[in-house]
BANU-384251 format. One record per residue (C-alpha): x, y, z. Coordinates in steps of 0.001 Angstrom, whole numbers, padded with zeros to 6 digits, always signed. Example, Ala and Ser with C-alpha at 12.3 -4.5 7.8 and 13.67 -1.06 7.14 Angstrom:
2
+012300-004500+007800
+013670-001060+007140
***
This chain:
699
+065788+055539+091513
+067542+058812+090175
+070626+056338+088934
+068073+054300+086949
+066412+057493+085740
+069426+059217+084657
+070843+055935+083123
+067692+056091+080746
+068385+059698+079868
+071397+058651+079042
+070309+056074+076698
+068274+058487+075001
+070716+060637+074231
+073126+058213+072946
+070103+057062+070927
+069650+060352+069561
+073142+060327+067842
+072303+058021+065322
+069979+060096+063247
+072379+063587+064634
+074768+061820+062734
+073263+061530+059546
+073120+065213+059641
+076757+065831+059182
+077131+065265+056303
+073795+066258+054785
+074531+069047+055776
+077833+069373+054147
+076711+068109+050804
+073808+071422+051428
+076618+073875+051734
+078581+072893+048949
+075713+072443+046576
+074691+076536+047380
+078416+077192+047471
+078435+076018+043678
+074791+077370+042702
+076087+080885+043794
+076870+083139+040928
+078836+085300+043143
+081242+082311+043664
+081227+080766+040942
+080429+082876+037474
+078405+082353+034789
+078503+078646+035089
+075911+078843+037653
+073486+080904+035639
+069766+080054+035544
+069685+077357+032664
+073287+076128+032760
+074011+072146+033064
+076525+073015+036081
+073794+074764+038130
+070793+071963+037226
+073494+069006+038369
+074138+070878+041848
+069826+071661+042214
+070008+067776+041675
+072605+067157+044312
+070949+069382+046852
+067651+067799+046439
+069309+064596+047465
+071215+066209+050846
+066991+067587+051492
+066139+064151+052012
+067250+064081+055485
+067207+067767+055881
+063025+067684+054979
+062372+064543+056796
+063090+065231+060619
+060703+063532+061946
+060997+060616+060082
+064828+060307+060790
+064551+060548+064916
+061002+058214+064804
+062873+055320+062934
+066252+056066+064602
+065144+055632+068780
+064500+052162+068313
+067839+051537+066781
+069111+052901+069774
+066719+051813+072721
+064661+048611+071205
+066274+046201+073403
+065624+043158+070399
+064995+043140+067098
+065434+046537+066410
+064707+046855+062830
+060948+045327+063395
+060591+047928+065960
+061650+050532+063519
+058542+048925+061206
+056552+048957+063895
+057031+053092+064821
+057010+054074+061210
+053453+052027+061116
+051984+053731+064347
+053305+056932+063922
+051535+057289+060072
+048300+055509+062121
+049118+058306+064799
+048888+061260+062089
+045911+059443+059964
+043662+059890+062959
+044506+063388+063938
+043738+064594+060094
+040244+062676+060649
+039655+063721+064181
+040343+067853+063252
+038725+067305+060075
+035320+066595+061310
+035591+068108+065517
+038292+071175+064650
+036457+073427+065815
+036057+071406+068445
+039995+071741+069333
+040039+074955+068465
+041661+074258+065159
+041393+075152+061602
+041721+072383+059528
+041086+074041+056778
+043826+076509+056495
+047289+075769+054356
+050173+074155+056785
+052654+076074+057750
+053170+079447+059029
+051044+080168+061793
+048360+077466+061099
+049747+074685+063297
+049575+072238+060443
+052044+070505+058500
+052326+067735+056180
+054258+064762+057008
+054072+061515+055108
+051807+063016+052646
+048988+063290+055852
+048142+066872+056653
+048139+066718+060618
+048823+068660+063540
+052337+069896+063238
+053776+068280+066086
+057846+068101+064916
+060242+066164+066503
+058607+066093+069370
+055836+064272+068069
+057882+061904+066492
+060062+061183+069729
+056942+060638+071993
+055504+057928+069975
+058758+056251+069123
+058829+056167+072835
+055724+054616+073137
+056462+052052+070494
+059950+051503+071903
+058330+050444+075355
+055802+048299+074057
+058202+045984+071209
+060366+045752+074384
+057097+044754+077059
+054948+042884+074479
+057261+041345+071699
+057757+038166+072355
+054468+037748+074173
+053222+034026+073903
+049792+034097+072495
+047503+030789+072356
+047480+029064+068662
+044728+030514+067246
+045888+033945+067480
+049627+033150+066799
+049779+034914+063146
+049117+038134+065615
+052541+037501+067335
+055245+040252+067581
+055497+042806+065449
+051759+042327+064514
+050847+042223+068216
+052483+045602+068928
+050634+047236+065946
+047138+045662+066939
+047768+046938+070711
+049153+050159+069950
+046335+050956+067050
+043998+051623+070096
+046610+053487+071699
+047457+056115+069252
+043461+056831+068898
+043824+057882+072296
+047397+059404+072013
+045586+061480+068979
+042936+062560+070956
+045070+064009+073904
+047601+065812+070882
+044189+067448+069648
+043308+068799+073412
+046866+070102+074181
+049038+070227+070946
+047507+073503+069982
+047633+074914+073509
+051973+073455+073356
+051936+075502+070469
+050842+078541+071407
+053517+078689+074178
+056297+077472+072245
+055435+080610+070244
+055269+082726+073112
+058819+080822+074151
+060207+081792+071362
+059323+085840+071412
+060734+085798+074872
+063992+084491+073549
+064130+086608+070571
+063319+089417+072595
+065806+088860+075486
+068439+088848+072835
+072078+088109+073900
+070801+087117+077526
+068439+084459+076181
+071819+083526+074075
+074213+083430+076643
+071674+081289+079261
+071168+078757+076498
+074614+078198+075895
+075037+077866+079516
+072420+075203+079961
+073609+073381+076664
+077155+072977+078286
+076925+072591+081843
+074128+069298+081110
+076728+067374+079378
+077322+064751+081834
+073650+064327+082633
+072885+063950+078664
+070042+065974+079532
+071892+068878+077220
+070155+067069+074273
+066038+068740+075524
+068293+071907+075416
+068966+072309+071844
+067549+069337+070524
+064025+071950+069862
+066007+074874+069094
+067937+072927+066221
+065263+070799+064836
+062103+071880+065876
+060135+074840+065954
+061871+076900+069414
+063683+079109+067279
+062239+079015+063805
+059961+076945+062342
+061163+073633+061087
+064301+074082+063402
+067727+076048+062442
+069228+073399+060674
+066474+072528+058159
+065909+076430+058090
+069274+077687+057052
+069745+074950+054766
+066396+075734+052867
+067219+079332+053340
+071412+078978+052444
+070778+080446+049493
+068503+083358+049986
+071609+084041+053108
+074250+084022+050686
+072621+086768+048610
+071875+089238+051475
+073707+092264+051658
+072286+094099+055111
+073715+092241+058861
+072512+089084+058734
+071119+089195+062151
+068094+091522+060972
+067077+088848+058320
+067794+085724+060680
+067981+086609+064257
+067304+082967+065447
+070851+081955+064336
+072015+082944+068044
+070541+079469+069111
+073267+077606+066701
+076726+079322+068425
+077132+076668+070419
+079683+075151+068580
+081691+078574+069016
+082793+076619+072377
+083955+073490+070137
+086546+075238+068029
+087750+078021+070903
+087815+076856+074125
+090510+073236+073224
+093335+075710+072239
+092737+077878+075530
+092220+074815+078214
+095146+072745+075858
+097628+075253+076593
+096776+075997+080116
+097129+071524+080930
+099982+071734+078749
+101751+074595+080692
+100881+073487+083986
+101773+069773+083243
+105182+068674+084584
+107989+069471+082698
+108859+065665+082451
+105358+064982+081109
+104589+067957+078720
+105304+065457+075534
+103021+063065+076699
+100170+065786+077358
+101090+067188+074266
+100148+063644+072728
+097087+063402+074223
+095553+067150+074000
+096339+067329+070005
+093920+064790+068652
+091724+066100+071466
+091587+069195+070194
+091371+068363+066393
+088266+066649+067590
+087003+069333+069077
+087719+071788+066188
+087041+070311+063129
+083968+067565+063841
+082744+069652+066845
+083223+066781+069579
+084450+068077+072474
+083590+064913+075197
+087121+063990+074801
+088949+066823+075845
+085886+067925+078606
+086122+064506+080262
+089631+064948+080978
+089053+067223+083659
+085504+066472+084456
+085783+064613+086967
+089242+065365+088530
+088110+069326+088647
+084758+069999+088896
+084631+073494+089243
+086450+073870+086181
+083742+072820+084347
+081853+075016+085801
+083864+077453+084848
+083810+076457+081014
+080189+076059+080966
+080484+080211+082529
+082584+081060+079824
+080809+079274+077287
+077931+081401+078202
+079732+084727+078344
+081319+083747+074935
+078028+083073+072939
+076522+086524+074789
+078905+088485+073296
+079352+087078+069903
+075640+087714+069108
+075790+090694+070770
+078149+091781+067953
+076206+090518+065518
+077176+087279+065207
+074478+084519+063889
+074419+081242+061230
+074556+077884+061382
+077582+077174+064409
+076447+074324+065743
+079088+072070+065227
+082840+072421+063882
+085000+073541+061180
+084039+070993+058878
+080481+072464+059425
+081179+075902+059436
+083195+076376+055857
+080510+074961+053766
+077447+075987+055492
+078576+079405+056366
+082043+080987+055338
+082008+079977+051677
+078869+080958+050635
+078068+084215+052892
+081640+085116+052519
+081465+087487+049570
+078938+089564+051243
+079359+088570+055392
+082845+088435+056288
+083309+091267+058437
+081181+089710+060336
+083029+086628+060495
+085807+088332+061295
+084342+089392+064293
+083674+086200+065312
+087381+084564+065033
+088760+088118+067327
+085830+087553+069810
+086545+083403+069697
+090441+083967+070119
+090223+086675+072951
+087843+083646+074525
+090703+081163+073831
+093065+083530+076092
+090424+083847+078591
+090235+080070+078983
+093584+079690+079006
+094243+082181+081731
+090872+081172+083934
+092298+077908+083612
+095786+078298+084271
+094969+080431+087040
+092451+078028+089102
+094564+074759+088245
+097613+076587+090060
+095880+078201+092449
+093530+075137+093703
+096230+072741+092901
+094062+070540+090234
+095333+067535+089043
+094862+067540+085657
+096687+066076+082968
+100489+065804+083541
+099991+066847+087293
+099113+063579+088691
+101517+062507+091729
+102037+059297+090314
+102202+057239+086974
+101142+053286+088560
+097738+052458+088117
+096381+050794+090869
+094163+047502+090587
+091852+047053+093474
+090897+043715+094528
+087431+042361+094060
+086259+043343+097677
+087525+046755+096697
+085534+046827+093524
+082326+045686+094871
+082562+048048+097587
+083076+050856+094920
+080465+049852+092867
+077971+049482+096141
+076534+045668+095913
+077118+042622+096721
+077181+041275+093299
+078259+043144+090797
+077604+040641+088052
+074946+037736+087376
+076639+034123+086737
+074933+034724+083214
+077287+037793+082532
+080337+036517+083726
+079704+033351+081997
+079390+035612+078705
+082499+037479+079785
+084671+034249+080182
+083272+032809+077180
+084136+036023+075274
+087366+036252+076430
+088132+032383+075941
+087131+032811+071896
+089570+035500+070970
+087594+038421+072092
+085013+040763+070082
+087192+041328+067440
+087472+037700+066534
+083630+037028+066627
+082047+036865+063809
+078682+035280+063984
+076345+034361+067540
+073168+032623+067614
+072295+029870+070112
+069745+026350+070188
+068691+024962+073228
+072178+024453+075142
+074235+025597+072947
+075845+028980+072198
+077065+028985+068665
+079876+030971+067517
+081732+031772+064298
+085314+032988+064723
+087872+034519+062417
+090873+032713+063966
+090488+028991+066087
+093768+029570+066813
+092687+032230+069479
+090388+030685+071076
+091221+028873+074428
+091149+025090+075385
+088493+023209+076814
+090077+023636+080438
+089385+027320+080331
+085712+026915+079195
+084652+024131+081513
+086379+026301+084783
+084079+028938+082798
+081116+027376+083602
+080334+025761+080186
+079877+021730+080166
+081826+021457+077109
+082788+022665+073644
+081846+020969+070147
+085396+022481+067382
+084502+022758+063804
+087069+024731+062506
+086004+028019+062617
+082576+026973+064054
+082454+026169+067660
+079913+025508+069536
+079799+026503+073729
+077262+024043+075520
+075805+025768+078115
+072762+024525+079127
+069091+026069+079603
+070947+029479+080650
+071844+030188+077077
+069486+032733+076182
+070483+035062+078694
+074115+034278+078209
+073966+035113+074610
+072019+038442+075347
+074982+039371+078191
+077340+038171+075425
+076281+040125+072542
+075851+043021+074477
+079677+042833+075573
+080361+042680+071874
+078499+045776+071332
+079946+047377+074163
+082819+046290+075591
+083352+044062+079251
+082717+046199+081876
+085517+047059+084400
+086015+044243+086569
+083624+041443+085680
+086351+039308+084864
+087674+039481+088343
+084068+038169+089484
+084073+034721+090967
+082294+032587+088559
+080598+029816+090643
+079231+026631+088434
+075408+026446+088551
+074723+023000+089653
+071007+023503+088514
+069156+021841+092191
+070625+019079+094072
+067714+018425+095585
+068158+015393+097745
+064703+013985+098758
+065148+010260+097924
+062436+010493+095542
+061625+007970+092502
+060452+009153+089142
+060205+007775+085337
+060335+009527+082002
+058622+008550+079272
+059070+008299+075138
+058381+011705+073831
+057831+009659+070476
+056275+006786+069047
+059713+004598+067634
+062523+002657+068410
+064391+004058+071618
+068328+004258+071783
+071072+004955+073883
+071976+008006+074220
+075696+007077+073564
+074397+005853+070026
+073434+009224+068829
+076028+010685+066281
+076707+013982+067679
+079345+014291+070922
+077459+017101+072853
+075061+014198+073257
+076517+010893+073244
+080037+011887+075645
+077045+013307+078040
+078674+016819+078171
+074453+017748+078598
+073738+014906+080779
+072664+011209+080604
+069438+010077+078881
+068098+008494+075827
+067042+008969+072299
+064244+008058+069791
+064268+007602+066619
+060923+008391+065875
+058060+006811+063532
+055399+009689+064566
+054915+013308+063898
+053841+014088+067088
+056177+015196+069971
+054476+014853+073817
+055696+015870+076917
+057437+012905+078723
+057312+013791+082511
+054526+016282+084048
+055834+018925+084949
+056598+023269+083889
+057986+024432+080738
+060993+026317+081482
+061836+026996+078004
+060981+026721+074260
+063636+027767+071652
+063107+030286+069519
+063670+027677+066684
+061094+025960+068749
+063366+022584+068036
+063933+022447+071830
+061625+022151+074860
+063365+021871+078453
+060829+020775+081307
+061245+020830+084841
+059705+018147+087262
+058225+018720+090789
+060604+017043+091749
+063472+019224+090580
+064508+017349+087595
+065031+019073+084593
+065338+017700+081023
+065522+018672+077560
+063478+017321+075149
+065513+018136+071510
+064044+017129+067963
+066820+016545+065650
+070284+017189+066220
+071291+020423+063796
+067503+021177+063606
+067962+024714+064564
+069480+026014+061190
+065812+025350+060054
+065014+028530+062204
+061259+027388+063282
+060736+025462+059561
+058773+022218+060154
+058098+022792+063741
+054841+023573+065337
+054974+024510+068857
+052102+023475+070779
+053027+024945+074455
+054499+028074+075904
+057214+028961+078488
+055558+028674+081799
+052614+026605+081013
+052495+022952+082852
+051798+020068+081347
+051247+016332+082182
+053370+012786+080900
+051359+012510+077327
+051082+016505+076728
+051436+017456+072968
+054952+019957+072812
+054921+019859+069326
+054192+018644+065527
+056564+017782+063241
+056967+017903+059737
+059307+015266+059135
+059644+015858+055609
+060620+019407+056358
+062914+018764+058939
+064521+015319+057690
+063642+015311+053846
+066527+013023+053201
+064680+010085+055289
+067519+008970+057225
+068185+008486+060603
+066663+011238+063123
+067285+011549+066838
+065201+013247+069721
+067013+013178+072293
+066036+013427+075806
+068810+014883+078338
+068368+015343+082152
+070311+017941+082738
+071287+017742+086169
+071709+013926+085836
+074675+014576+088183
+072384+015056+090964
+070657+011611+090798
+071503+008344+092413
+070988+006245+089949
+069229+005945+086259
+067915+002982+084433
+067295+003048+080775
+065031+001127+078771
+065694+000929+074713
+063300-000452+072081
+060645+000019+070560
+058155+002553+072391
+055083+004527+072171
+054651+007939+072854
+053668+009231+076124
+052866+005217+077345
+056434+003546+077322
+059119+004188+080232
+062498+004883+079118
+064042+005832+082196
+063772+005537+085577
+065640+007512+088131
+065982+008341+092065
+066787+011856+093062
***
């Protein structure tokens, strides 16, 4: 339970990157628009009235549009992150319930604030509680507002998405659904921010007069906890409020400095008196000073035989580290071999931001270099550079420090970090090994290392270019056929056979393709994970039941019946699905032809698989390149799960729609596990729907 709960942590704090990384460089094009609107800097080109200083007002109105929009940018950018399907309808649907969200909190404190203890009535900001977001004067509820009901979006697109709802209420379906349900949910999310927002707010103030008053402690234990929560990804609810939401100062440090840059770059007294909240933004003091000190201590303790090749790997390292303020690369190098010297760092780290602020030290640190020239050393420069030369002495006799901690406790405790290892060979355990490592039985589902094989087989990720699926099939674009592997490889894959079109091939997998094109699209994303290739894939044989059992099928459409060799596509007629029959149909109307359980409806809803009683399973498919259509022409008129009886209606067809040329159409009808019956009869002809056999069979 505390894996899975620390995996989802996890995923929310990758998912917080994407609108973090936006910020970059926002909040470069900020500094260098004040750095060029300063006077101080620049002369009397950037005098009140002058074209130079009304183009670079201009530019910095544009960088405000993320810096002014917080909440906006981390509401839209969760679901990018943690929607687990169609993310960018999920984004729609948390933009629409979080204005809903704010819309009823102005109407519920407008007429009960008293109520809540609220003025309504008072101007947003300051101390009021209130701000205005979206144009809605609400409770000022910050990121953290935004990031709840994100959440609470995110979990019900993934719950209640694709939710099959009976015909009469299908325009409601998906993204409509999950703004229908979750309208009656944010009236009572509303009502519980009205009870207990205020009272959150009162002790984040409080919060934030401790911190302010326990000065370089409240620094240094900060810094501490920012550090040492790195692997969890819980360091993200450490400074996640301090640098965009109220903790520190209201509206967060980054969105405060940058509205403030200017009004900085003009003072004249220590800046700490005029902004003594810039303590909770040192962080990044760690990022550019501790990589030279715990470089040179791995690169003097290395092997003399392997210094070049730590040297190779430290540099860029470091550069990271320094300049963009990314210091996972270096960190994770020792980790996990050593512990307790990241305890250590995380110690120093602390002791480091302590002492800078306790000199005097504050701005807008938070990252690296590349953050810290045009936010903060250009334009304070002229009047705060003693102080800034405080803080390179204070970050280089840190550097030492690390480097001598380090040094010290990798000799002395015999660490094996990089360049001490006792050997070079890399050993490859064997699958027992791995499974035994990873603590199951089964690492992998046959889905997954299906999608593994099949990735591997078409030239890897890189040579992917385009995945959707039908029925069976899983469709795939590629940049190069000449990568991609024969049809041996795919069938000991798992797959019954592959359809080449050039670059266009198509995998036929059978009723598990949904699942295999989620595992492989995933792997695309994110890479294989280690070892499911050395998985035993095992070929799904979809129920040999063997019960001596008779059973018939019947047209699924009024028309002449065919054999299924006849039809003009080779998935079908070389039986790489299975044996069966075709109609080309006279009728409209689609019925079920066997009683039985839905098991499946494409998406494209050209494709209905059914599953007998008995264990037989079929696939009833109208047309044969009907999915391009995407749902066009087709009216489902079942669900997944639901059963149904010989005669059943699956679906209406708009044959002009879906064959507006007027020649020949197939539907053909596959048993997919043919293999595992005795014998089959077909019957061709003419037939009528849901009354003429077409094929008889004994399990």
């Amino acid at each position: 339970m505390f894996q899975k709960a620390m995996e989802k942590v996890q995923r929310f704090g990758g998912a917080m990157y994407t609108p973090v990384l936006l910020l970059t460089f926002a909040g470069i094009m900020v500094g260098f628009s004040t750095v060029f609107q300063n006077p101080i800097i620049m002369g009397s080109i950037a005098e009140p009235g002058t074209n130079w200083l009304k183009f670079w007002v201009t530019i910095r109105a544009g960088a405000d549009a993320v810096m002014k929009q917080l909440p906006f940018l981390f509401l839209i950018g969760l679901p990018i992150g943690l929607a687990k399907k169609e993310n960018a309808r999920c984004c729609l649907e948390a933009f629409v319930l979080y204005m809903t969200f704010n819309l009823f909190i102005g109407s519920i404190l407008t007429n009960w604030g008293d109520v809540f203890g609220v003025n309504f009535f008072a101007e947003v900001g300051g101390v009021s509680g209130l701000a205005m977001i979206g144009g809605i004067k609400t409770l000022d509820t910050g990121m953290v507002g935004a990031l709840i009901i994100s959440g609470i979006v995110v979990w019900l697109h993934n719950r209640y998405f694709d939710k099959s709802l009976p015909d009469w209420l299908g325009v409601f379906r998906g993204s409509s659904f999950i703004c229908a349900i979750g309208f009656f949910l944010m009236l009572l999310v509303s009502f519980v921010f009205c009870l207990i927002w205020p009272q959150i707010q009162h002790v984040i103030a409080t919060f934030q007069y401790f911190m302010k008053e326990t000065g370089s402690l409240g620094v240094g234990v900060y810094a501490f906890c920012e550090r040492i929560l790195i692997p969890t990804g819980l360091h993200h609810f450490i400074y996640s409020p301090f640098l965009y939401d109220a903790a520190a100062v209201e509206g967060g440090i980054r969105a405060y400095w940058a509205d403030h840059l200017i009004e900085f770059s003009q003072v004249t007294v220590p800046l700490k008196d005029v902004f003594p909240g810039g303590g909770f933004s040192l962080f990044g003091m760690t990022k550019v000073f501790s990589p030279i000190g715990i470089a040179l201590a791995f690169y003097t303790t290395a092997k003399p035989e392997k210094r070049k090749d730590v040297m190779a790997l430290m540099i860029p390292a470091v550069l990271t580290g320094m300049f963009a303020g990314i210091t996972e690369p270096l960190e994770f190098t020792f980790l996990f071999i050593a512990p307790p010297l990241f305890l250590v760092h995380a110690l120093l780290a602390a002791v480091m931001n302590a002492v800078t602020y306790s000199v005097g030290v504050v701005g807008e640190f938070s990252s690296g270099l590349l953050n810290w020239l045009p936010l903060n050393w250009l334009p304070l420069g002229a009047h705060q550079w003693q102080m800034y030369v405080k803080q390179v002495i204070v970050g280089l006799i840190f550097s030492g420090l690390w480097f001598i901690t380090f040094r010290t406790l990798i000799l002395k405790f015999d660490f094996k970090t990089p360049g001490r290892e006792e050997e070079d060979k890399v050993k490859l355990i064997s699958k027992k090994e791995y499974k035994a490592l990873k603590g199951q039985k089964n690492a992998f589902s046959v889905d997954q290392q299906k999608a593994a094989a099949f990735l591997k087989g078409l030239g890897g990720a890189d040579n992917v270019l385009e995945v959707n699926n039908c029925a069976t099939r899983l469709r795939v674009s590629v940049k190069n056929a000449g990568l991609v592997a024969d049809d041996g490889y795919f069938s000991g894959a798992g797959a019954h056979g592959v359809v080449r079109r050039g670059t266009a091939l198509q995998v036929v997998v059978g009723l598990s393709v949904p699942h295999v094109r989620s595992a492989f699209e995933e792997y695309i994303r994110n890479g294989l994970p280690a070892g499911i290739l050395e998985e035993v894939m095992e070929k799904n044989d979809d129920g040999e039941a063997v019960t001596g059992e008779k059973g018939r099928i019947f047209s699924p459409q009024t028309g002449r019946v065919v054999s299924i060799e006849e039809v003009p596509d080779e998935v079908f007629s070389k039986k790489q699905l299975g044996d069966g029959i075709a109609v080309i149909p006279n009728s409209d109307l689609v019925v079920s032809p066997v009683a039985g359980e839905v098991m499946f409806v494409a998406e494209t809803c050209h494709a209905y698989a059914i599953r007998t009683d008995g264990g037989v399973e079929l696939i009833v498919h109208i047309g044969l390149d009907t999915v391009h259509l995407k749902g066009s022409g087709f009216r489902p008129m079942v669900q997944q799960g639901e059963r149904v009886k010989v005669g059943t209606p699956l679906c209406q067809v708009d044959l002009q729609v879906v064959n507006p040329d007027g020649g020949a159409f197939y539907t053909p009808v596959v048993i997919t596990n043919s293999n595992a019956l005795r014998f089959i009869k077909v019957y061709t002809g003419d037939a009528v729907a849901g009354e003429t056999c077409v094929v008889e069979y004994e399990i």
